[in-house]
Jmol script that loads the backbone (N, CA, C; Angstrom):
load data "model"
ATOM      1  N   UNK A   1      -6.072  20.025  -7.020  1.00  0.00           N
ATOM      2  CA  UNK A   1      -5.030  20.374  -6.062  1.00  0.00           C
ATOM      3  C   UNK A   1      -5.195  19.556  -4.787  1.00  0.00           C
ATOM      4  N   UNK A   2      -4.317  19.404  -3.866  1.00  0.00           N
ATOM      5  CA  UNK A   2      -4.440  18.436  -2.690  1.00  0.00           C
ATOM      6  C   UNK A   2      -5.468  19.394  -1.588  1.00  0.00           C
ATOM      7  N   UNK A   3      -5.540  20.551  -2.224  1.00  0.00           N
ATOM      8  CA  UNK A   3      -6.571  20.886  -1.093  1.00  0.00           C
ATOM      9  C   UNK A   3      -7.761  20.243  -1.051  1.00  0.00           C
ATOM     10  N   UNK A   4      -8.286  19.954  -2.228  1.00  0.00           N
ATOM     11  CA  UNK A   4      -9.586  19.624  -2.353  1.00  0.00           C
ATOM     12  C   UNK A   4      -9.706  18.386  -1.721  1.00  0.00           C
ATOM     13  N   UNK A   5      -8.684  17.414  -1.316  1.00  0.00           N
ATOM     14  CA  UNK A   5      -8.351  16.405  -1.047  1.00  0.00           C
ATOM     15  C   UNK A   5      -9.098  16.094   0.466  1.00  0.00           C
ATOM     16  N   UNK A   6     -10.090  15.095   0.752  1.00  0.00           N
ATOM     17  CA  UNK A   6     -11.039  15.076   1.877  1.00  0.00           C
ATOM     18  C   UNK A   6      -9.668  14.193   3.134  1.00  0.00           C
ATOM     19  N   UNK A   7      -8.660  13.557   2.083  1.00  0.00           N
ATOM     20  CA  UNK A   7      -7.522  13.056   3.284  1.00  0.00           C
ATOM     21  C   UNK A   7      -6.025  12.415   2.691  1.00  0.00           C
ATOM     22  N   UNK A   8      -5.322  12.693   3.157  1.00  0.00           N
ATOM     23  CA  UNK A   8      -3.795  12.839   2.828  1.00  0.00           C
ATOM     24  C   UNK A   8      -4.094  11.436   1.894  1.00  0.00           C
ATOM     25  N   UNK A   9      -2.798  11.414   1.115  1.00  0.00           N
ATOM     26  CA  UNK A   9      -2.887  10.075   0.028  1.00  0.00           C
ATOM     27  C   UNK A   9      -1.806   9.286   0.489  1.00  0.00           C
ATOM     28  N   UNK A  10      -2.438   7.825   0.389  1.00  0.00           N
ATOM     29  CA  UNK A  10      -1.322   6.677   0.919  1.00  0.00           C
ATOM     30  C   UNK A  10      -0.681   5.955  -0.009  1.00  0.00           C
ATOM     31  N   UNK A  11       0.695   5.606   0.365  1.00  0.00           N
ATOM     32  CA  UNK A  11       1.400   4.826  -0.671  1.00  0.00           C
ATOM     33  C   UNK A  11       1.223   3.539  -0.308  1.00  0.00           C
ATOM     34  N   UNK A  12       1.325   2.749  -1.204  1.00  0.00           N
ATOM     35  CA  UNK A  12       0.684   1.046  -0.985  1.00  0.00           C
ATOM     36  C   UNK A  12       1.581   0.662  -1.581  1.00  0.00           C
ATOM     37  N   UNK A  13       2.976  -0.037  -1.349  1.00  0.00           N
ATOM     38  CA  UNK A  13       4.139  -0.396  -1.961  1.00  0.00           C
ATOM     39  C   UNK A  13       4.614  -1.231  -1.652  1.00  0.00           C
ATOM     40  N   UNK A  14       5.612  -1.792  -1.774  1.00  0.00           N
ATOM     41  CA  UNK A  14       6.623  -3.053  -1.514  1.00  0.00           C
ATOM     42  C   UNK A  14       7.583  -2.463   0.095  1.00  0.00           C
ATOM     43  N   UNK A  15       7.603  -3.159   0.733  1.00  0.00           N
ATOM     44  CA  UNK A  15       7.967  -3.136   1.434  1.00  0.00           C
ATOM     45  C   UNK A  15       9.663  -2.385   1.566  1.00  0.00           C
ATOM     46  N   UNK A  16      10.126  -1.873   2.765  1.00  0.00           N
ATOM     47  CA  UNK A  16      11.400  -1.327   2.863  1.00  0.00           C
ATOM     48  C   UNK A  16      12.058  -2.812   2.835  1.00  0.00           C
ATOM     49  N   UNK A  17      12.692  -3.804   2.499  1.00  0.00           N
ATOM     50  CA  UNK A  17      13.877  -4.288   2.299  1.00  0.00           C
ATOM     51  C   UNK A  17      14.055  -4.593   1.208  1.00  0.00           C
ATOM     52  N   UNK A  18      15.428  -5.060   0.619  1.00  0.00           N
ATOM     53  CA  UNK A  18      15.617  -5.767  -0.491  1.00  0.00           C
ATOM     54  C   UNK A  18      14.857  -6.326  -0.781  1.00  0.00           C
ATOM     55  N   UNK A  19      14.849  -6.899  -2.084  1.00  0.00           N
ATOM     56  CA  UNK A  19      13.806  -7.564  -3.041  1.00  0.00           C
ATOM     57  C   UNK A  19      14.848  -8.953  -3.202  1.00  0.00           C
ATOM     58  N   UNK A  20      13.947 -10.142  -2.467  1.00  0.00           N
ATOM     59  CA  UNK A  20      14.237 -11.365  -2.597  1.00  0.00           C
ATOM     60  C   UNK A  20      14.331 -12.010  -3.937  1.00  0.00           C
ATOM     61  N   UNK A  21      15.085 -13.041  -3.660  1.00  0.00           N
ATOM     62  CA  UNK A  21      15.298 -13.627  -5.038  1.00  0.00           C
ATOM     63  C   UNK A  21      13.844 -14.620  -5.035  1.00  0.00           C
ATOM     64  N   UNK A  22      14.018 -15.388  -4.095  1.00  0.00           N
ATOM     65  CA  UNK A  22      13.056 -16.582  -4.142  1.00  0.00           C
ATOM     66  C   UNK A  22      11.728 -15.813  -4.432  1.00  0.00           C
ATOM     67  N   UNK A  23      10.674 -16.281  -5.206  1.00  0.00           N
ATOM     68  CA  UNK A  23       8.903 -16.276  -5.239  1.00  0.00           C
ATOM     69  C   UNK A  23       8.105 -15.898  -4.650  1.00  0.00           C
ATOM     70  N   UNK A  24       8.566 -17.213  -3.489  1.00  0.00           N
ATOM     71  CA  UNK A  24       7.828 -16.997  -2.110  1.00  0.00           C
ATOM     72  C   UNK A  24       8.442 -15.922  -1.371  1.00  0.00           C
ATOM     73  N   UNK A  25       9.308 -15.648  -0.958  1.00  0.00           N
ATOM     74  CA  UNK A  25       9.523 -14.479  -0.495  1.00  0.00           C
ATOM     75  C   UNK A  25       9.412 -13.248  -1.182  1.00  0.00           C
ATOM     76  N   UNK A  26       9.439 -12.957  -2.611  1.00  0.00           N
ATOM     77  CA  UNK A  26       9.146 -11.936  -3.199  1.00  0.00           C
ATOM     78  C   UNK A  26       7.583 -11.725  -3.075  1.00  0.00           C
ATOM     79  N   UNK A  27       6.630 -12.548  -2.821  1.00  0.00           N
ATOM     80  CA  UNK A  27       5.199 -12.491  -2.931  1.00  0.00           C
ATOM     81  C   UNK A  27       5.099 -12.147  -1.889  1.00  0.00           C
ATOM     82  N   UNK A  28       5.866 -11.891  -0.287  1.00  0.00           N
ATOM     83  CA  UNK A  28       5.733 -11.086   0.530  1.00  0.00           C
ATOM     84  C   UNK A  28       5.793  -9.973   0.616  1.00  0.00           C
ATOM     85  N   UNK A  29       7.056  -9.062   0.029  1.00  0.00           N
ATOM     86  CA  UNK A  29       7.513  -7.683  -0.023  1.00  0.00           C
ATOM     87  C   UNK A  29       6.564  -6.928  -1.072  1.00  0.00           C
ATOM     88  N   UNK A  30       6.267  -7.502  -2.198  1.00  0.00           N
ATOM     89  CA  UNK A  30       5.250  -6.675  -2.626  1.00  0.00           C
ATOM     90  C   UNK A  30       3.610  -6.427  -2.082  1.00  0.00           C
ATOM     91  N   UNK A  31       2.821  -5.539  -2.409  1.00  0.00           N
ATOM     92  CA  UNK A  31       1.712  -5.431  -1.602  1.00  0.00           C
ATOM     93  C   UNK A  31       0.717  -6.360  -2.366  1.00  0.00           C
ATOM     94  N   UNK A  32      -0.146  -7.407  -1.818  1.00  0.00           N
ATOM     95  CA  UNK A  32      -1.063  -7.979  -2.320  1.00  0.00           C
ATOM     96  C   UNK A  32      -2.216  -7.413  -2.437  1.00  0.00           C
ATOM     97  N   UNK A  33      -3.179  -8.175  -2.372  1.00  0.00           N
ATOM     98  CA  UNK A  33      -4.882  -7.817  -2.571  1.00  0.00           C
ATOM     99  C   UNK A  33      -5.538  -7.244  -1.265  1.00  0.00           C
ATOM    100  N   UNK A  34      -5.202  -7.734  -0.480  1.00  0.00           N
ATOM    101  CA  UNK A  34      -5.357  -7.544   1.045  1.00  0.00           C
ATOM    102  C   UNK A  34      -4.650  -6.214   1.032  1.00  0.00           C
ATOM    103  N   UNK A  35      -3.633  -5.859   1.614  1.00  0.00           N
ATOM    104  CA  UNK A  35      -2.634  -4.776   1.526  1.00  0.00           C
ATOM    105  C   UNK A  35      -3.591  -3.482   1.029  1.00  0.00           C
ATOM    106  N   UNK A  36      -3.512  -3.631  -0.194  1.00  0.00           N
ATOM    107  CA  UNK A  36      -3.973  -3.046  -0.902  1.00  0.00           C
ATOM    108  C   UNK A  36      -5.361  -2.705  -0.519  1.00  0.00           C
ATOM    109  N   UNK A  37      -6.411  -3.491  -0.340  1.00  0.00           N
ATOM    110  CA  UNK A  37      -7.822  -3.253  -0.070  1.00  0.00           C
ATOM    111  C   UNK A  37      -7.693  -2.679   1.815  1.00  0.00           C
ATOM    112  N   UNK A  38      -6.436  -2.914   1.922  1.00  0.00           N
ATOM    113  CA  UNK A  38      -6.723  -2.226   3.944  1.00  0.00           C
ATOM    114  C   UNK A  38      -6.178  -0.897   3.631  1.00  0.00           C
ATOM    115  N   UNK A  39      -5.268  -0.477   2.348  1.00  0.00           N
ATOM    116  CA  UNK A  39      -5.556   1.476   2.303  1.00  0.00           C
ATOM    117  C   UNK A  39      -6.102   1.464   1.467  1.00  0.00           C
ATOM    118  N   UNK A  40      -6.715   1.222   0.906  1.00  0.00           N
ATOM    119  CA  UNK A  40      -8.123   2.208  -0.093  1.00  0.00           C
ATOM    120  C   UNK A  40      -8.814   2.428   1.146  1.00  0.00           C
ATOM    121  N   UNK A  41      -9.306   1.173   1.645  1.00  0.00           N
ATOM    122  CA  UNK A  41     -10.025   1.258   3.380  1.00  0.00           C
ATOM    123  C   UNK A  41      -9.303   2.306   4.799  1.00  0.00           C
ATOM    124  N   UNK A  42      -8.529   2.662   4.802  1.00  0.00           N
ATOM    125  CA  UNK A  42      -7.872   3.672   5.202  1.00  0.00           C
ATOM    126  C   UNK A  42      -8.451   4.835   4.865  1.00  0.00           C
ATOM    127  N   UNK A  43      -7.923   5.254   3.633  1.00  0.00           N
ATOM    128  CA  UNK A  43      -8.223   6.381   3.130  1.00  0.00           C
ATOM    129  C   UNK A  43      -9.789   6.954   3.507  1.00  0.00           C
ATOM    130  N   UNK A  44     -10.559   5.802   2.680  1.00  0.00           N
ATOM    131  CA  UNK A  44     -11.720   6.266   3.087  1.00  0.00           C
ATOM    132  C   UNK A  44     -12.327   6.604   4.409  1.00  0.00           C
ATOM    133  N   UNK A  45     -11.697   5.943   5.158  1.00  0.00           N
ATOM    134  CA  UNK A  45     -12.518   5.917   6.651  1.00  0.00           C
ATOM    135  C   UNK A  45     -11.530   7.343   7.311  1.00  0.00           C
ATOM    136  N   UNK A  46     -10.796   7.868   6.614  1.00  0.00           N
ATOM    137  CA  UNK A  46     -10.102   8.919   6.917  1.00  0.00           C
ATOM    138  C   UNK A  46     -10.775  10.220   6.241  1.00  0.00           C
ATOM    139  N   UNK A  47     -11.780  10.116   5.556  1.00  0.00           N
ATOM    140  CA  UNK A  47     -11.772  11.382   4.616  1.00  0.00           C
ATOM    141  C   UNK A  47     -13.370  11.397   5.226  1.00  0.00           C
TER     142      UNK A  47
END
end "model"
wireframe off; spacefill off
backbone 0.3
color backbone group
């Protein structure tokens, strides 16, 4: 249950706008490796 939960849970997602056509701009809006490794790092330093 979320009680047991030591700290609220984060969503790590694509960004709020449209989804570009081009590559390079699509490799922005989604979340990379970085992104991603700064909320797992969140979380933890929260709980």
């Amino acid at each position: 249950t979320f009680k047991a939960l030591k700290a609220p849970p984060k969503r790590v997602c694509a960004l709020q706008v449209p989804i570009p056509y081009s590559p390079d701009m699509e490799n922005h809006v989604f979340p990379d490796r970085k992104r991603i490794i700064a909320g797992i790092r969140e979380v933890m330093e929260a709980g």
